[in-house]
VMD Tcl script that draws the C-alpha trace (Angstrom):
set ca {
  {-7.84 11.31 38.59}
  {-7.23 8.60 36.49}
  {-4.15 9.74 33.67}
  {-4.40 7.13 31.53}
  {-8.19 6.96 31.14}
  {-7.61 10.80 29.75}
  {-4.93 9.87 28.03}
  {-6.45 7.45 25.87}
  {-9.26 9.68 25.58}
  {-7.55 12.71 24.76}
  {-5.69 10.32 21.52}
  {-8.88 8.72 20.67}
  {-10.75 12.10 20.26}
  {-7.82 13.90 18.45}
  {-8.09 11.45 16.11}
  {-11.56 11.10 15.39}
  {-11.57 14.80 14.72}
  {-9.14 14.62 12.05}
  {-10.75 11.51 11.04}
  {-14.60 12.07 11.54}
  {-15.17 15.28 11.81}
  {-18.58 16.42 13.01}
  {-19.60 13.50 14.79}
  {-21.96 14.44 17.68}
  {-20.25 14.52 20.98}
  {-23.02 13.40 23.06}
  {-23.63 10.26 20.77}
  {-20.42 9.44 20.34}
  {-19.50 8.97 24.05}
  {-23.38 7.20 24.77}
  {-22.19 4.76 22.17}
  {-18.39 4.74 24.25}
  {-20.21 4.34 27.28}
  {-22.64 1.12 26.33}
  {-20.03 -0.21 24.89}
  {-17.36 -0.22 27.45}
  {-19.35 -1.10 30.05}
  {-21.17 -3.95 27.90}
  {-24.30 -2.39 28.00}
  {-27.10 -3.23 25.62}
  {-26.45 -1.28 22.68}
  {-29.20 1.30 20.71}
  {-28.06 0.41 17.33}
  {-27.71 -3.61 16.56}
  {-24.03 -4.64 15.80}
  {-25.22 -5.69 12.67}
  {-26.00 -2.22 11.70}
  {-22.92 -0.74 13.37}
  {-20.95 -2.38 10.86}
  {-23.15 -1.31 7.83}
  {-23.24 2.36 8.85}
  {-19.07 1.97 9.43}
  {-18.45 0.25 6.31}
  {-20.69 3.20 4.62}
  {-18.74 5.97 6.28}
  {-15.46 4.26 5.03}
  {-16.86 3.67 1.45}
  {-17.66 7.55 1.18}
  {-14.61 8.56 1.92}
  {-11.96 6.22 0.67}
  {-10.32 7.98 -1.95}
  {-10.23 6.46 -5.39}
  {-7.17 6.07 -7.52}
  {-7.15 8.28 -10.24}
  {-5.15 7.60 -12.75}
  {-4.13 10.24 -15.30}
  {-4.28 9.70 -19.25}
  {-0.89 9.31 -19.81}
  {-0.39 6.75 -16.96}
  {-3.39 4.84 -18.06}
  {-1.81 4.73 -21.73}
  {1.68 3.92 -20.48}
  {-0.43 0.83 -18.27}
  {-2.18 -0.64 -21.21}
  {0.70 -0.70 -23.06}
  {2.50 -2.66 -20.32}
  {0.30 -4.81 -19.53}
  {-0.32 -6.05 -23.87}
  {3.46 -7.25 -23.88}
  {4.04 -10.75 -23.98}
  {4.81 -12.79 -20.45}
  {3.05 -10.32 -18.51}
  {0.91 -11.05 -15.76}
  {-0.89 -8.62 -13.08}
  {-0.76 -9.26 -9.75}
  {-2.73 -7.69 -6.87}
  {-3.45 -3.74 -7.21}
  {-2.51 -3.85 -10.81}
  {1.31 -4.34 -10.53}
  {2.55 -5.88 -13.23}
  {5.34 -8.28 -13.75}
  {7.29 -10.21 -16.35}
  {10.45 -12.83 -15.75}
  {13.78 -12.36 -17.08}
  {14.96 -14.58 -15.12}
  {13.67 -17.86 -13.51}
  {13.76 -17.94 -10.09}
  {13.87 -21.72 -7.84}
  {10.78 -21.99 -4.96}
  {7.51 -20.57 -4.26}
  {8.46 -17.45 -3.25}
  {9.90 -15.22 0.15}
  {6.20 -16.28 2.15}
  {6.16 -14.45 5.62}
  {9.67 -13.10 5.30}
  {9.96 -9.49 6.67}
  {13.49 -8.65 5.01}
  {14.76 -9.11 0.99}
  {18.36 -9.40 -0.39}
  {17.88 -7.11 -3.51}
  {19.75 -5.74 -6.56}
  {17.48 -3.35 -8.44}
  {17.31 -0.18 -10.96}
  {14.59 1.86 -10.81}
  {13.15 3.90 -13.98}
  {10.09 6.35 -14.60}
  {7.54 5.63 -17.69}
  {10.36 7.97 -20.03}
  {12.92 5.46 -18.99}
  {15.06 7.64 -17.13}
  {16.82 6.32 -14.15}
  {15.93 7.21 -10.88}
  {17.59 4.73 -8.34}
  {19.77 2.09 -8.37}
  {21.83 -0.61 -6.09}
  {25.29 -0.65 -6.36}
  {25.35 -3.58 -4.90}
  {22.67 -5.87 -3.46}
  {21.36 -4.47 -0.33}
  {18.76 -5.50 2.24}
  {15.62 -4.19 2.60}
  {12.75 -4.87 5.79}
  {9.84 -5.39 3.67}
  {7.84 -3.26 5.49}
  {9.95 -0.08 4.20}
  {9.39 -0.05 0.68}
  {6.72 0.46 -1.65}
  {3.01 -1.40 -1.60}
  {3.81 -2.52 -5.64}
  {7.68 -3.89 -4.26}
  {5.54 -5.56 -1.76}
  {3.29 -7.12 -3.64}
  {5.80 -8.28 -6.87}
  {8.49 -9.41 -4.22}
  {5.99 -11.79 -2.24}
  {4.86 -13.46 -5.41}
  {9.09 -13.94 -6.78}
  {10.96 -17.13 -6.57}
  {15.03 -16.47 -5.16}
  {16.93 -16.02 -8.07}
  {14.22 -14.53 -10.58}
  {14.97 -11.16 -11.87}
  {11.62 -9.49 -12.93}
  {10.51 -6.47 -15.02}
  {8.35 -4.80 -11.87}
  {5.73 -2.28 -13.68}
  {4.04 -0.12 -10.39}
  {0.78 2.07 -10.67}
  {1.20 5.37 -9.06}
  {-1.46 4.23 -6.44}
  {0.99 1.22 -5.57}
  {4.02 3.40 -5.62}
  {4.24 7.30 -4.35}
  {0.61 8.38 -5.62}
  {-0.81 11.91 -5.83}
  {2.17 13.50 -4.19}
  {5.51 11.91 -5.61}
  {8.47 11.63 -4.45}
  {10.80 14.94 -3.67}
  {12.58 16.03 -7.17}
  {12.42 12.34 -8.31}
  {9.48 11.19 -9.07}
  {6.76 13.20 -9.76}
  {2.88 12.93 -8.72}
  {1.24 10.21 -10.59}
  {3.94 8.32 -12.33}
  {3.87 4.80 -12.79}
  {7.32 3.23 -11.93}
  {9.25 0.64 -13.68}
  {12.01 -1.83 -11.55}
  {14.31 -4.62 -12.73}
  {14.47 -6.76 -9.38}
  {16.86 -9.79 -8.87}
  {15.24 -11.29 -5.64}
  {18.94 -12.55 -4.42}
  {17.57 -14.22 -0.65}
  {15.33 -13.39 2.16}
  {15.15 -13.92 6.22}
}
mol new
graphics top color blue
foreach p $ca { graphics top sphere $p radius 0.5 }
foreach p [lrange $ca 0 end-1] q [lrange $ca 1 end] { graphics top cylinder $p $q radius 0.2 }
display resetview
């Protein structure tokens, strides 16, 4: 008996049933099966792909964004120097920065504060700290790759780049957009 073969079985199907449920069984492993074995398959690759990228488009979840957040946005977005990046962050320079940017790097030498839409403080360096890139947010991701060392930017997040639908304990609640001051102090 071959462990491994049911091991990777035993992950692949617990995760297509939280995934895909309802798929039928004796389908799903024919498919497995020509596959694997690099059998000629039933359904042409090209329309493997189409029916996948259908199944994903059904059920990716869309954004929502609430009123208030959507006001709040607009708002942000109409002030003078700023520019949106990639999944609507938005970003504005308070200070100029030398370079192109951190590139590949996977860690950041930060000093930040961190406030909702209300302006109320929720986080803060005391000092600069170092961060693996990889641990923070998708909208500190996104502002940080595009920031020259030594810029300090005004970092405005949409909930669906920050902590979405469900927050973040008692300190940020579901849906709130997030505002950070950022000096971008090095990177490795």
């Amino acid at each position: 008996k071959d462990e491994l073969a049911y091991a990777v079985g035993a992950r692949l199907g617990m995760r297509l049933q939280q995934e895909m449920p309802g798929l039928e069984l004796s389908e799903l492993l024919l498919g497995l099966r020509q596959a694997y074995r690099g059998e000629a398959l039933e359904i042409p690759p090209e329309r493997i792909e189409q029916l996948l990228l259908q199944h994903e488009n059904a059920t990716t979840e869309t954004p929502r964004t609430t009123p208030a957040e959507a006001r709040f946005l607009a708002n942000e977005k109409a002030r003078f120097g700023v520019r949106e990046l990639t999944g609507g962050v938005l970003v504005s320079e308070l200070r100029r920065g030398q370079g192109n940017g951190i590139g590949a790097a996977t860690q950041v030498h930060v000093r930040y504060r961190g406030l909702l839409a209300d302006g109320q403080v929720f986080d803060q360096s005391e000092s600069a700290e170092w961060f693996a890139l990889d641990s923070v947010i998708e909208g500190w991701r996104t502002a940080l790759r595009a920031m020259p060392v030594g810029a300090r930017w005004r970092v405005v997040i949409p909930s669906a780049q920050a902590y979405g639908h469900e927050g973040a304990g008692d300190l940020i609640p579901p849906d709130a957009p997030l505002v950070f001051e950022i000096d971008l102090l090095g990177f490795r």
